[in-house]
C-alpha positions in Angstrom: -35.4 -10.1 17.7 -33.9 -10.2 14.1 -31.1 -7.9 13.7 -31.1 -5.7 10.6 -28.8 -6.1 7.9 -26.6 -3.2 6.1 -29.6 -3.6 3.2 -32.2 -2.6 5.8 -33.3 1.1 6.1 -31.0 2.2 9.1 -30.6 5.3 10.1 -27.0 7.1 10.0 -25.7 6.6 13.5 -24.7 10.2 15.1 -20.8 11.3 14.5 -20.9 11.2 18.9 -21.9 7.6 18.6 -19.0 6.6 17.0 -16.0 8.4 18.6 -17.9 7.0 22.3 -16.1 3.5 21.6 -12.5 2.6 20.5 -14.7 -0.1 18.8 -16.5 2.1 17.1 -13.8 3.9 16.4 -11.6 1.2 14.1 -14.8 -0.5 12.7 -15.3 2.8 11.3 -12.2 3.5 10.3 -11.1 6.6 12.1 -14.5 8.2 10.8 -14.1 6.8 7.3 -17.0 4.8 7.8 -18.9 8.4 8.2 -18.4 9.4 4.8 -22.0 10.1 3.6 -21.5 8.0 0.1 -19.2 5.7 -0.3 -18.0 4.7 2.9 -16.8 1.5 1.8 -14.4 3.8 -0.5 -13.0 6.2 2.0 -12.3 2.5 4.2 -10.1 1.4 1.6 -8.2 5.1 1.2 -7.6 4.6 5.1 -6.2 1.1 3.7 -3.7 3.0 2.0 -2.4 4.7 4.9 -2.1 1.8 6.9 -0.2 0.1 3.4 2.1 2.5 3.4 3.4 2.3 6.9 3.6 -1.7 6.7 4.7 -2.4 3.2 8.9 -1.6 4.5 8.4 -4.9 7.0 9.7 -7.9 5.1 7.3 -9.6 3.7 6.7 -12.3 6.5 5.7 -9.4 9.1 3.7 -7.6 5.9 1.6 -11.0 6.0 1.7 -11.7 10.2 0.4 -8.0 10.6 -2.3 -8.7 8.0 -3.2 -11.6 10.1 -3.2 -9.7 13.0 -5.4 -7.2 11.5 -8.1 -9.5 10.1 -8.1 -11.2 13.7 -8.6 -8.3 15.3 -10.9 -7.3 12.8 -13.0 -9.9 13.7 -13.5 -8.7 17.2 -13.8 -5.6 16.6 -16.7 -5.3 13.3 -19.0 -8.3 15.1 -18.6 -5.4 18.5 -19.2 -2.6 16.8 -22.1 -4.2 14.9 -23.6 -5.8 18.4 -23.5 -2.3 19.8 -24.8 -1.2 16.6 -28.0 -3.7 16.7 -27.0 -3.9 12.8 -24.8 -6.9 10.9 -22.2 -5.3 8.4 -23.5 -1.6 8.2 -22.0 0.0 5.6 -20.3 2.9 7.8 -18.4 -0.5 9.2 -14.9 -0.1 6.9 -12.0 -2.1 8.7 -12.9 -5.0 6.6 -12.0 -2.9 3.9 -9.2 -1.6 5.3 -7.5 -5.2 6.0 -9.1 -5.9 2.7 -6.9 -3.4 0.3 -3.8 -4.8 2.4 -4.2 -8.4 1.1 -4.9 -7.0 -2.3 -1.9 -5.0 -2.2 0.4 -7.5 -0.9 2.0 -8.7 -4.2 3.4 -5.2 -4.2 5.3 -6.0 -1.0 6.3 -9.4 -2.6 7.3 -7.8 -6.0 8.4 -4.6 -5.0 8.1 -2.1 -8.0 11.6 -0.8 -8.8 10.5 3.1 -9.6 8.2 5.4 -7.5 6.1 5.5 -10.9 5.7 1.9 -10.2 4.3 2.2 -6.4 1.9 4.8 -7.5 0.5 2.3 -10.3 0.7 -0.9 -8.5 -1.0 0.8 -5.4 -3.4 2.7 -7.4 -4.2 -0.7 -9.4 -4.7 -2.5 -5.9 -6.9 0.1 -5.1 -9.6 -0.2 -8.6 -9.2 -4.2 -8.4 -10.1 -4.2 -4.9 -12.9 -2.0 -5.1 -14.2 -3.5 -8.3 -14.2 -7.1 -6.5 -15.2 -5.6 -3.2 -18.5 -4.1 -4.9 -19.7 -6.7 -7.7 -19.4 -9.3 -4.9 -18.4 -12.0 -7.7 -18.6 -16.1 -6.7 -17.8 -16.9 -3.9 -17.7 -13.5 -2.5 -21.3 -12.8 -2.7 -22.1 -16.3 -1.3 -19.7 -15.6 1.6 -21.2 -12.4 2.4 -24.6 -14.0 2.1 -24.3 -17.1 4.5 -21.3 -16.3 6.8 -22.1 -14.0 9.4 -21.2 -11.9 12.8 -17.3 -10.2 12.9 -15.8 -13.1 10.9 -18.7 -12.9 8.6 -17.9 -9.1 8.2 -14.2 -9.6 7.2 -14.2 -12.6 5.1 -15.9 -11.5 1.9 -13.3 -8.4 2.1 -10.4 -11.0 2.4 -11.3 -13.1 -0.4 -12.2 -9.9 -2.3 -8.7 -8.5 -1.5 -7.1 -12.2 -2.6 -9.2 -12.3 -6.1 -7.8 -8.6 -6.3 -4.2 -9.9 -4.8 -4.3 -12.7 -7.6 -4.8 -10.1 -10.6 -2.7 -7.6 -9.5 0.4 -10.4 -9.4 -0.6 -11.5 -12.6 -0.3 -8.0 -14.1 3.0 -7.0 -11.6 4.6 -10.8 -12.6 4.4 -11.1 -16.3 1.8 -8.7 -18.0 3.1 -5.4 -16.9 5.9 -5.5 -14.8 5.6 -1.5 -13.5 
């Protein structure tokens, strides 16, 4: 039996669904993925959070925990989406998630030197990753088109958040150094 892709008509899965499996429960972001538009968005605003309580490791453990994450990540969308019956649904937002923390990892690099500067650098992470994230640009929407199961699910969201990573250290390094 084929599975169903996020682009197929599928049905919402119930709140109780989600919360029944620790699985369920990080693919979808701590019920971020429930959001009724915009999931993908509310994934990345949990990206934020978890930003924000990694980016005072040095930057070697900022880029291990990444790692970690995207591993695990793995594991945990191509479960969630078995369980589901469903590759990459939408409500499925930890690729985001690990995705916003490679696009915001020039901040970590190039630490701004004013809070004014954190709130602009994460706040630019945030619009590029999004922006990269949704028009699926080469080789993004190729990846997301041919590479499938959990590693499927997180790897167009990595190379997103490195197109994203690559801009933002662009503007942070030598067009506007916030």
């Amino acid at each position: 039996m084929k599975q169903k892709t996020k682009t197929d008509a599928f049905p919402t899965p119930p709140a109780e669904l989600i919360w029944s499996t620790p699985e369920h429960v990080l693919a979808f972001g701590f019920g971020a993925g429930l959001a009724p538009r915009a999931p993908g968005t509310f994934g990345t605003l949990v990206g934020i959070a978890f930003f924000l309580a990694l980016l005072w490791l040095p930057w070697p453990a900022f880029v291990a925990a990444t790692v970690v994450l995207f591993v695990a990540g793995c594991f945990i969308c191509g479960a969630s989406a078995r369980l589901l019956g469903v590759h990459d649904y939408g409500g499925i937002v930890f690729d985001e998630i690990v995705g916003y923390l490679i696009a915001a990892a020039p901040l970590v690099w190039l630490a701004p030197a004013s809070v004014g500067g954190w709130v602009a650098g994460i706040v630019i992470a945030f619009a590029l990753f999004r922006l990269f994230d949704i028009a699926k640009p080469w080789p993004i929407r190729a990846i997301d088109r041919r590479v499938h199961g959990g590693f499927g699910i997180m790897i167009d969201d990595a190379v997103a958040g490195l197109a994203a990573a690559a801009v933002l250290f662009a503007l942070r390094r030598w067009l506007l150094p916030f």
